[in-house]
C-alpha positions as CSV (number, residue, x, y, z in Angstrom):
1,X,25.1,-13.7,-13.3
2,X,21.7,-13.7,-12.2
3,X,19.4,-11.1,-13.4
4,X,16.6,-11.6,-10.2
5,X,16.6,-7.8,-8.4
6,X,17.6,-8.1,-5.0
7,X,14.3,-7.4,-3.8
8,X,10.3,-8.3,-5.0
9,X,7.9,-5.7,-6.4
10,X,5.8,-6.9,-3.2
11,X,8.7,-6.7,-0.9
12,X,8.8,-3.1,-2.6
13,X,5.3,-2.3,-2.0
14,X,5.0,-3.3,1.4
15,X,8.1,-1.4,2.7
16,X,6.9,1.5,1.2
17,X,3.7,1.1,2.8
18,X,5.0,0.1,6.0
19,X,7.4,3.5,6.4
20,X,4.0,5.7,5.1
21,X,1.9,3.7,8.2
22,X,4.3,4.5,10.3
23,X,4.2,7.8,9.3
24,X,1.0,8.3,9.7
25,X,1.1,6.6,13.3
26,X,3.8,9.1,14.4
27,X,1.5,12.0,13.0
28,X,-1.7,10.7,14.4
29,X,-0.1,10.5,17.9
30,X,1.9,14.5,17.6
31,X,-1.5,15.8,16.1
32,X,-4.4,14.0,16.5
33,X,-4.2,12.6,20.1
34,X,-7.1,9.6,19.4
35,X,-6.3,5.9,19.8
36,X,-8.5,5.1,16.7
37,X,-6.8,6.9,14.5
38,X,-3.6,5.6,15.3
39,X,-4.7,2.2,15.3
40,X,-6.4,2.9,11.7
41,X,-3.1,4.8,10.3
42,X,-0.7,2.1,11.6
43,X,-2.4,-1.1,10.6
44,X,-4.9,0.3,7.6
45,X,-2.1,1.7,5.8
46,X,0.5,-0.4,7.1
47,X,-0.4,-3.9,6.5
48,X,-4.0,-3.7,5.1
49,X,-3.5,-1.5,2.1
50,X,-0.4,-2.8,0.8
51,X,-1.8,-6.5,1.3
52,X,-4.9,-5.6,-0.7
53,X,-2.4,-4.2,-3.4
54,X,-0.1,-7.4,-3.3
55,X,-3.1,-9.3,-3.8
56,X,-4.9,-7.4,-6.6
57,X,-1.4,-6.8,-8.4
58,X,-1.1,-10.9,-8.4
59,X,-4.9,-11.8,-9.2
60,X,-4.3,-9.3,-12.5
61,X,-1.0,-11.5,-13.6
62,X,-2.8,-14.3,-13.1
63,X,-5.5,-13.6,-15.6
């Protein structure tokens, strides 16, 4: 049997990240009321952040 897990640390990482943007979208549009900051919550900590993670986490092995 193969001993790979099912799914990546970065996989991981960015579904984590993806549920807290969304999150933070939902919030931002209930509380907040401001186009910016849900542009900023769904994409910055969405995408960007776990990207910039992915990409420090492999530039760190890699050394």
């Amino acid at each position: 049997m193969a001993s790979d897990p099912l799914l990546s640390t970065e996989t991981k990482i960015t579904l984590v990240f993806m549920f807290f943007g969304l999150t933070a979208w939902y919030l931002a549009t209930e509380y907040a009321n401001s186009d910016v900051l849900e542009l900023a919550a769904l994409f910055g900590i969405g995408i960007v952040l776990p990207t910039l993670l992915n990409e420090r986490r492999r530039h760190s092995r890699m050394e």
